[in-house]
Wavefront OBJ file of the C-alpha trace (Angstrom):
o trace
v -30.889 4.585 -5.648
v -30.608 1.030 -6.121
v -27.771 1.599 -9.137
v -25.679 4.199 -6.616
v -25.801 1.310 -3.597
v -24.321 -1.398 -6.145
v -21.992 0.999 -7.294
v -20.456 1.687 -4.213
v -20.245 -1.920 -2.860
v -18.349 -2.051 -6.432
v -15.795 0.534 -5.346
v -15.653 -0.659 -2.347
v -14.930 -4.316 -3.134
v -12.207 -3.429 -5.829
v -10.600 -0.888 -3.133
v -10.404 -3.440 -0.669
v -9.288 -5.753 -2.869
v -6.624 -3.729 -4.170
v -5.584 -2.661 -0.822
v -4.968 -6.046 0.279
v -3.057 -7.734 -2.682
v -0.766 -4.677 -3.413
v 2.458 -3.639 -2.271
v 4.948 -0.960 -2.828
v 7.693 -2.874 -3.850
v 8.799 -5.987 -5.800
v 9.883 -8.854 -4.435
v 14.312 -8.381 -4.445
v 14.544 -10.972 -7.229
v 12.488 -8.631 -9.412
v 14.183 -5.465 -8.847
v 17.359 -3.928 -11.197
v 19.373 -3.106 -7.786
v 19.408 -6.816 -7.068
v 20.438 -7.978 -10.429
v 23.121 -4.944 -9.974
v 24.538 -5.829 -6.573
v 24.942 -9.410 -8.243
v 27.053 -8.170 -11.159
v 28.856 -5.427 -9.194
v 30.213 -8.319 -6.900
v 31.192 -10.807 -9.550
v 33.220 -8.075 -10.616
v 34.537 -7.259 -7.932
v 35.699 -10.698 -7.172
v 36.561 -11.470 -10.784
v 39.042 -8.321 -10.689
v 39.987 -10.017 -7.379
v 41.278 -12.602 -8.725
v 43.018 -11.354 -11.528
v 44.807 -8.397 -10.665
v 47.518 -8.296 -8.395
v 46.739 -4.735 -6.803
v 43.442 -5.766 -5.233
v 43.915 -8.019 -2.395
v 41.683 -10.567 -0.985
v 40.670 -8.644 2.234
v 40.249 -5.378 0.122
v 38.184 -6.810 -2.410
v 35.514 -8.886 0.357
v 35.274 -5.913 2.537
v 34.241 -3.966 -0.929
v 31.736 -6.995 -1.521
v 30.582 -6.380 2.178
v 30.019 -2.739 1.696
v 28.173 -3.390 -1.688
v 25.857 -6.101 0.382
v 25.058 -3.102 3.010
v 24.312 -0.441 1.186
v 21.948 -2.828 -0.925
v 20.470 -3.903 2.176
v 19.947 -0.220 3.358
v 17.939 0.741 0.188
v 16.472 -2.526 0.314
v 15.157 -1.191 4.330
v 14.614 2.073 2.765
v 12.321 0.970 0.139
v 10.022 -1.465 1.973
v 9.582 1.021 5.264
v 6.811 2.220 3.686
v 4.951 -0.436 2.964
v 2.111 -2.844 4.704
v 3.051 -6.502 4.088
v 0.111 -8.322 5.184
v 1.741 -11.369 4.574
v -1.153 -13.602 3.397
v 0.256 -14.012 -0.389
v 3.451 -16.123 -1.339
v 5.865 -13.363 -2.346
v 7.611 -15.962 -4.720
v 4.232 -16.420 -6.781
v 2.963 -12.778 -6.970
v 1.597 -11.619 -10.314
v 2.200 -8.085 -9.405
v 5.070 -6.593 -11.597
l 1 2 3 4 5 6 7 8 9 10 11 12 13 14 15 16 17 18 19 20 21 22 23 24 25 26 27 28 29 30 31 32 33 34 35 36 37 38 39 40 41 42 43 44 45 46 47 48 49 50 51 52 53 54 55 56 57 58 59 60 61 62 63 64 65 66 67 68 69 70 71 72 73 74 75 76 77 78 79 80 81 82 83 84 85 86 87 88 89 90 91 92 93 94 95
């Protein structure tokens, strides 16, 4: 009996554990999307400023739009999850 007791404090520490230091998602910096918004709005603003047939208003309100809809799957993504804010997100080892 005493083998089954120390077992389950085992499972239980490592579940706890688990529970507390995990999240759903990365931190932003970590993700593809980010690294995507980043290059879809250099590009945007680098075709801004060469081509004649994309105008300065057009081409920041198509930056803005990018920015929101990243934001949305950004609110999307992280809805489900329970922060418990005790770690520094910058210095997670979590991939």
């Amino acid at each position: 009996m005493a083998a089954s007791e120390a077992a389950e404090r085992r499972h239980a520490a490592t579940a706890s554990k688990f529970s507390m230091s995990s999240d759903e998602t990365k931190l932003s910096l970590k993700t593809t999307e980010f690294w995507a918004m980043v290059g879809v709005i250099a590009a945007i603003l680098v075709a801004s400023a060469v081509s004649d047939s994309l105008g300065d208003v057009r081409a920041w309100t198509l930056v803005a739009a990018v920015a929101i809809g990243y934001m949305v799957s950004r609110g999307l993504a992280k809805s489900g999850t329970k922060y418990v804010g005790a770690e520094d997100p910058l210095n997670r080892t979590n991939n």
